[in-house]
MIDRENDO-456388 format. One line per field, with one value per residue (C-alpha): residue in three letters; chain; x, y, z. Coordinates in Angstrom, 3 decimals. Example, Ala and Ser with C-alpha at 12.3 -4.5 7.8 and 13.67 -1.06 7.14 Angstrom:
# residues 2
rest: c(ALA SER)
kette: c(A A)
u: c(12.300 13.670)
v: c(-4.500 -1.060)
w: c(7.800 7.140)
***
This chain:
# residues 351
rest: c(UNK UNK UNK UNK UNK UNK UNK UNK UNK UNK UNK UNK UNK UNK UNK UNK UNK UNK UNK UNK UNK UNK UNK UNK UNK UNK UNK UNK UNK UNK UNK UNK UNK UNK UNK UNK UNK UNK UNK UNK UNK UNK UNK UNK UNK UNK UNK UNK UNK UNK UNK UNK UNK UNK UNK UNK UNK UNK UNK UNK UNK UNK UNK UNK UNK UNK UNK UNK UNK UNK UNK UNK UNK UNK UNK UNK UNK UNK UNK UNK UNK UNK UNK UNK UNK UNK UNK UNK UNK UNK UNK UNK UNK UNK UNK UNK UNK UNK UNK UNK UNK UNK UNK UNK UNK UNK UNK UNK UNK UNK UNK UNK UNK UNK UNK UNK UNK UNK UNK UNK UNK UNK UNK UNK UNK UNK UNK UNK UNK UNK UNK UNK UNK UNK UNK UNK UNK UNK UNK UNK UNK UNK UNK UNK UNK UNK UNK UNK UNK UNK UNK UNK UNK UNK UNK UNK UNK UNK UNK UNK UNK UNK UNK UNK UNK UNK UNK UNK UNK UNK UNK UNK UNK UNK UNK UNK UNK UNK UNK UNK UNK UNK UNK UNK UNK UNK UNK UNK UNK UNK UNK UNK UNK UNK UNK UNK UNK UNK UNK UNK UNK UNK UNK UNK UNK UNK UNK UNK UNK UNK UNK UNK UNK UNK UNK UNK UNK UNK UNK UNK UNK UNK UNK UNK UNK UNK UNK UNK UNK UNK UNK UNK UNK UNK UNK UNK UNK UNK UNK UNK UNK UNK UNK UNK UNK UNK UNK UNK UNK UNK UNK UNK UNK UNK UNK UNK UNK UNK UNK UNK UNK UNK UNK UNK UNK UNK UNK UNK UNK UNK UNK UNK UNK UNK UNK UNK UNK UNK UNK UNK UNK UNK UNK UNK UNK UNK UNK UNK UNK UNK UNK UNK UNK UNK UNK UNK UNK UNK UNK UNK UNK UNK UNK UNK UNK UNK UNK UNK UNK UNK UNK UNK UNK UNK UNK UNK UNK UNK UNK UNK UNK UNK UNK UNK UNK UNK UNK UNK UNK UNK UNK UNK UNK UNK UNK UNK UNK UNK UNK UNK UNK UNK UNK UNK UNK UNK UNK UNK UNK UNK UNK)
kette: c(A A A A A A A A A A A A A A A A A A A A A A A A A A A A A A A A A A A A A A A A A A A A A A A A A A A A A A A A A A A A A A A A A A A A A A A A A A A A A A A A A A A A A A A A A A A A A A A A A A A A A A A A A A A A A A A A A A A A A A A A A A A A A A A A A A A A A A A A A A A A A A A A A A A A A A A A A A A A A A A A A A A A A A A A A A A A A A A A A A A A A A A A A A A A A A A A A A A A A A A A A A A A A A A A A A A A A A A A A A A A A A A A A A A A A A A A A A A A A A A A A A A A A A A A A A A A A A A A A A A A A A A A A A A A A A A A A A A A A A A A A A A A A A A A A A A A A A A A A A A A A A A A A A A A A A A A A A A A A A A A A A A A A A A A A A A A A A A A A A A A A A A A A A A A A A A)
u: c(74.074 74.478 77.887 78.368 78.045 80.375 82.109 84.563 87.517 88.654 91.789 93.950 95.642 99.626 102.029 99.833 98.497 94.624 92.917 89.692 87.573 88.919 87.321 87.873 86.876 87.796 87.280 86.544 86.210 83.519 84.419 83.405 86.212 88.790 90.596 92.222 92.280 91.240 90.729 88.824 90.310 89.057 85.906 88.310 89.407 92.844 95.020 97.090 100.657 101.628 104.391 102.054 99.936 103.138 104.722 101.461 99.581 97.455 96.077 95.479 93.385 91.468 90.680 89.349 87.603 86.151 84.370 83.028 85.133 86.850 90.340 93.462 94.459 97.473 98.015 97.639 99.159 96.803 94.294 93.628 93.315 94.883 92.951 94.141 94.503 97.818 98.200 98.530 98.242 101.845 101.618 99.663 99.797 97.243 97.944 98.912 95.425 93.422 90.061 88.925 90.473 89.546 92.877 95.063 96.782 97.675 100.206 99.622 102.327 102.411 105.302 104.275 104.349 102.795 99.573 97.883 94.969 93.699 92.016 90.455 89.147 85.793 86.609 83.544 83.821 81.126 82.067 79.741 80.841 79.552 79.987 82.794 83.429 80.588 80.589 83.049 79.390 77.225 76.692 75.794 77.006 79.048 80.463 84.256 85.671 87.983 85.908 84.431 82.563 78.811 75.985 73.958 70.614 68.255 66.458 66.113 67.053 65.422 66.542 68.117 70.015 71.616 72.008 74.579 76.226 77.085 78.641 80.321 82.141 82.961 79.973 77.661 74.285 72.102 70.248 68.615 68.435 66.778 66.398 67.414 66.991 69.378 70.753 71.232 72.802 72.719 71.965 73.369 73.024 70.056 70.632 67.784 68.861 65.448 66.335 69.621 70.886 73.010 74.688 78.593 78.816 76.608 77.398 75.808 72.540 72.966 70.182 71.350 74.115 70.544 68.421 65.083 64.715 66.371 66.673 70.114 70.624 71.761 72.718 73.330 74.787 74.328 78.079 80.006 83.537 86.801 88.034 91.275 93.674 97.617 99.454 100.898 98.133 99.451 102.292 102.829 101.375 98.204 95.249 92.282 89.626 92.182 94.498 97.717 97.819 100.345 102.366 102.012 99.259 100.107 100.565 101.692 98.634 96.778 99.508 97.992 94.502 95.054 96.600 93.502 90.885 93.028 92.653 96.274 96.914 99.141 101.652 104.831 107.542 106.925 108.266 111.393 108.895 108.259 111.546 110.911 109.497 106.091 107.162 104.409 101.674 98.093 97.228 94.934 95.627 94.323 94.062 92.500 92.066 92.643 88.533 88.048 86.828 88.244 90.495 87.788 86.049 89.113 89.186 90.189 91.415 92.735 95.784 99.313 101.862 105.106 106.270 106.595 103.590 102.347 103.590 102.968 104.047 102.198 102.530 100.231 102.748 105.894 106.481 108.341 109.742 112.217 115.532 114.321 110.731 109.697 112.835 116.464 117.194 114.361 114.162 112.141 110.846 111.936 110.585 112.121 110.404 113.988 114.313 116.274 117.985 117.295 120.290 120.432 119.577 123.117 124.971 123.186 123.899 127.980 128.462)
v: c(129.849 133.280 135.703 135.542 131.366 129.126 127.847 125.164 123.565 120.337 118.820 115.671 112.680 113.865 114.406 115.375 118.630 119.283 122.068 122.816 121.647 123.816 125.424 127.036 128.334 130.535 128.213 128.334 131.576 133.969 136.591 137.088 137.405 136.240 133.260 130.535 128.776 125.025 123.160 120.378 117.008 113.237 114.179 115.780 119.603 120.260 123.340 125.131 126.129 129.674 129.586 128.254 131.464 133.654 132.662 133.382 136.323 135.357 132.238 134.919 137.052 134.302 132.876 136.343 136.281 133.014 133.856 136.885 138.727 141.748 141.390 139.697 142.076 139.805 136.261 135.367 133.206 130.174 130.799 127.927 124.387 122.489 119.655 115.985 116.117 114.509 116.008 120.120 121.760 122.884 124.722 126.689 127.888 130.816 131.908 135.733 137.775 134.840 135.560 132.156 128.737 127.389 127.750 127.229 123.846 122.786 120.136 118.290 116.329 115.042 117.211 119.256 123.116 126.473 126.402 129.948 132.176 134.900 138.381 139.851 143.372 142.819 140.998 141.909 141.331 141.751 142.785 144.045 147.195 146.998 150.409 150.409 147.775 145.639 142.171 141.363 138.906 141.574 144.668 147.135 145.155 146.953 145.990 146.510 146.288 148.504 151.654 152.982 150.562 150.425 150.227 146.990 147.166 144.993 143.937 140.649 139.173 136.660 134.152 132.170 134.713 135.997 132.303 132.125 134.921 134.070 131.333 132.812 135.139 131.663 133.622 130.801 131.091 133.466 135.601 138.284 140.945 144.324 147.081 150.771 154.459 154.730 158.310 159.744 156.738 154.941 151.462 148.526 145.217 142.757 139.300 135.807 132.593 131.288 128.478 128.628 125.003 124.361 128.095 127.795 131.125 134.179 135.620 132.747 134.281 137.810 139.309 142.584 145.295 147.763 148.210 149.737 148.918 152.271 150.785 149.661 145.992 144.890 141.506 139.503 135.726 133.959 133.316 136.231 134.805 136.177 137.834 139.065 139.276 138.917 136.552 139.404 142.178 144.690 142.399 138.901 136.351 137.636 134.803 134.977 132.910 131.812 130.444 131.119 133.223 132.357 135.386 133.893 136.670 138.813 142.562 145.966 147.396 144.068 144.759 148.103 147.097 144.432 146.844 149.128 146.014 145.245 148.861 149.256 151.804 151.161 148.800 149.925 147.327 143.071 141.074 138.863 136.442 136.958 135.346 131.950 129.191 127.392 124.456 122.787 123.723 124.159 127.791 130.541 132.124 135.988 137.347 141.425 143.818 146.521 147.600 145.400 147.263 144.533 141.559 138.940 140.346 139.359 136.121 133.583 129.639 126.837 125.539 124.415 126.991 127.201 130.625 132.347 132.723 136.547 138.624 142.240 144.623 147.910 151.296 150.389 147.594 150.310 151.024 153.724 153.571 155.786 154.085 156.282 156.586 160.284 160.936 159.093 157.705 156.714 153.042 151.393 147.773 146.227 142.739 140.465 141.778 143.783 147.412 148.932 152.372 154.976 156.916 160.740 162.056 164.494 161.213 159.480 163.003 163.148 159.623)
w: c(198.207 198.673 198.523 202.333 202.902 202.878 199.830 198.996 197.115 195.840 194.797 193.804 195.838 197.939 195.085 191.920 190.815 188.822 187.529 186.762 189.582 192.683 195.432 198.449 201.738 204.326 207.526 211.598 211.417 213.341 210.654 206.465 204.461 206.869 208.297 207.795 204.034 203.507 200.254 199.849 198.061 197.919 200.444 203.397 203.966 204.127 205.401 203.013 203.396 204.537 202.360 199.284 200.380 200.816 197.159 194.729 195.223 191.605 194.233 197.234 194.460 192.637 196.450 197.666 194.141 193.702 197.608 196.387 198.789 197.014 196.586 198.402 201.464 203.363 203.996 207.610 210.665 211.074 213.893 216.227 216.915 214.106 212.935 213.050 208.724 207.857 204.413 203.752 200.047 199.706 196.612 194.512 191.312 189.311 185.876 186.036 186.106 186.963 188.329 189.978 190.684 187.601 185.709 189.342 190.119 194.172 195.103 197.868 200.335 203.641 205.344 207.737 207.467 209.221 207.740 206.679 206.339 203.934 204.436 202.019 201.231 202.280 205.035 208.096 211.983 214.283 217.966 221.260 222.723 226.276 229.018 230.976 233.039 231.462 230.412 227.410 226.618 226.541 224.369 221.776 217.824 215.708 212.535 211.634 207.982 205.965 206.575 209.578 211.822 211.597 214.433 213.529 213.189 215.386 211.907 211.830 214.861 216.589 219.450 216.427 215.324 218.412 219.555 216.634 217.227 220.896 219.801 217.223 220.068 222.403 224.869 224.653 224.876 223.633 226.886 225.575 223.042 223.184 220.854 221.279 219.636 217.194 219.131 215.236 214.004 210.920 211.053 209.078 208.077 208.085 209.577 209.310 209.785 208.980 205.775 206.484 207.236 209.944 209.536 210.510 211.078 211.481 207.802 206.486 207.679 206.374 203.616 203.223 203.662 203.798 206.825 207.373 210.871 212.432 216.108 217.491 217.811 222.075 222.697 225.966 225.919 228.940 230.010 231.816 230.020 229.598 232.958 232.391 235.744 236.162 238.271 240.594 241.173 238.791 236.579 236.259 233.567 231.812 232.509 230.871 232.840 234.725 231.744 230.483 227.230 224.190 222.850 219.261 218.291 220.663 220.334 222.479 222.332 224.002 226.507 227.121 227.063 230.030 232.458 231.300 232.053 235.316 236.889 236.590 234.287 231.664 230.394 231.017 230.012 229.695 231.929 231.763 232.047 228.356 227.188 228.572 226.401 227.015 226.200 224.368 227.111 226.221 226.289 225.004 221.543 221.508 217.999 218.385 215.463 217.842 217.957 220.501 223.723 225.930 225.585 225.565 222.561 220.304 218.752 221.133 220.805 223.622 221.734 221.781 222.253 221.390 221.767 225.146 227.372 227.917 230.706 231.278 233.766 234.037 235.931 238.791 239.985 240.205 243.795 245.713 249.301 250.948 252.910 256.364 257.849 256.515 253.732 252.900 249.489 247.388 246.436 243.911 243.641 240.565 238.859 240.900 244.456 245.720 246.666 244.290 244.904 242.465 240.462 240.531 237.769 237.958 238.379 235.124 233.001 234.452 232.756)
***
């Protein structure tokens, strides 16, 4: 197995603690390096604990070491569906210094907790950077990490290979990929998935960090996925395909980048919307690293949520109207749909 597959972790019965024999893995994840932590007890995964995570950074660093994955960066918010596992790993324990799981002990119980994820230093994400107002499916792949991203290099790929990919990105099938001049470039990265059993991610199938191939790798997947549009032209609820999206993950900047996608400028302030509950409803998770060129290239996961559902209002939706045909007082339409009149700006200053 090499650095970049999968690798796991084992531990005892609810209640006990053992040592020696652990393993672990960074799980459902379309990146290397990062997501959400699982050990493995009794034949069945399990989640582990934020606050296990939170409380022993020796466990984040022999994780991040025992995966061959540099060192321990942050612990993370779990990242989509939870499973239907019963029991969690609600503590763990590393010796100061340690450099694997050998020497760590876990607890395991059956009370519930926010479960947790890892990145580590050499954590990798690959995402496609189409033109503007292309497909969020289709594009030039670059590689994101710690330093500066990286054109990937066509190397490699075969239908196989891009077929995992696409559904690594939730783009489904694999359509087509091309190669093109590298435009002074250097090229990275050299992907085969030929051997590689039943690959859960695209990482399992890299070679090499090296590339000899100097010819930019283009991908299309067959779905056109991801349309972003709000509920009210220019403001209302962000849906994504036509869902509702969670706020859990959610961040100003994604704010921004739907009012970019949505030809309406910028964000400008969220909507009271915002504030309200979701009650339990099934709704999209969005998770970006901020490289994303458009909202559907950030991880993305159909889940409960429990926080409020996103609304956004940007600068395209702010309207001005005047109380008399050609001049008067000059009103402005605020959230709720009224005309509201404007304050002078002498009046505002006298206060």
């Amino acid at each position: 197995m090499n650095k970049h597959q999968r690798q796991r972790l084992t531990c005892e019965p609810p209640g006990t603690t053992t040592a020696g024999s652990l393993k672990a893995r960074l799980a459902v994840s379309r990146d290397h390096c990062f997501g959400n932590v699982e050990m493995f007890s009794q034949g069945q995964w399990r989640p582990v604990c934020k606050d296990a995570l939170d409380k022993s950074a020796e466990a984040q660093a022999a994780i991040c070491t025992e995966l061959n994955c540099g060192k321990s960066v942050e612990s993370l918010d779990f990242f989509g569906p939870l499973s239907s596992v019963k029991q969690f790993v609600s503590k763990l324990s590393c010796p100061t210094g340690s450099n694997s799981l050998a020497s760590c002990t876990t607890t395991v119980s059956e009370k519930s907790c926010p479960k947790g994820g890892l990145k580590c230093s050499d954590w990798k994400r690959l995402v496609l950077k189409s033109k503007e107002g292309g497909r969020a499916c289709e594009g030039m792949v670059f590689m994101y990490s710690k330093d500066d991203p990286k054109v990937v290099s066509s190397q490699g790929w075969t239908q196989e290979e891009g077929q995992r990919l696409c559904q690594d990105l939730g783009c489904g099938s694999y359509q087509n990929h091309s190669e093109e001049e590298p435009d002074g470039l250097t090229m990275w990265g050299t992907f085969n998935c030929s051997g590689v059993d039943k690959p859960g991610n695209i990482w399992e199938c890299m070679r090499s960090e090296q590339a000899t191939v100097n010819k930019r790798l283009y991908l299309q997947c067959q779905e056109d996925k991801f349309k972003v549009s709000l509920s009210e032209g220019c403001r209302g609820q962000v849906l994504l395909d036509k869902q509702k999206v969670c706020s859990r993950h959610w961040k100003p900047e994604d704010s921004h980048r739907v009012c970019m996608q949505t030809n309406c400028n910028n964000s400008f302030i969220e909507d009271k919307e915002t504030e309200k509950k979701a009650a339990g409803v099934t709704a999209l998770h969005v998770n970006c690293l901020g490289s994303e060129g458009q909202l559907g290239q950030c991880m993305v996961s159909s889940a409960t949520c429990e926080n409020p559902l996103v609304s956004v209002f940007c600068i395209g939706a702010i309207k001005f109207n005047t109380t008399e045909k050609c001049g008067g007082r000059i009103q402005v339409l605020d959230r709720d749909g009224n005309w509201e009149m404007i304050c002078p700006l002498t009046a505002v200053n006298g206060k």
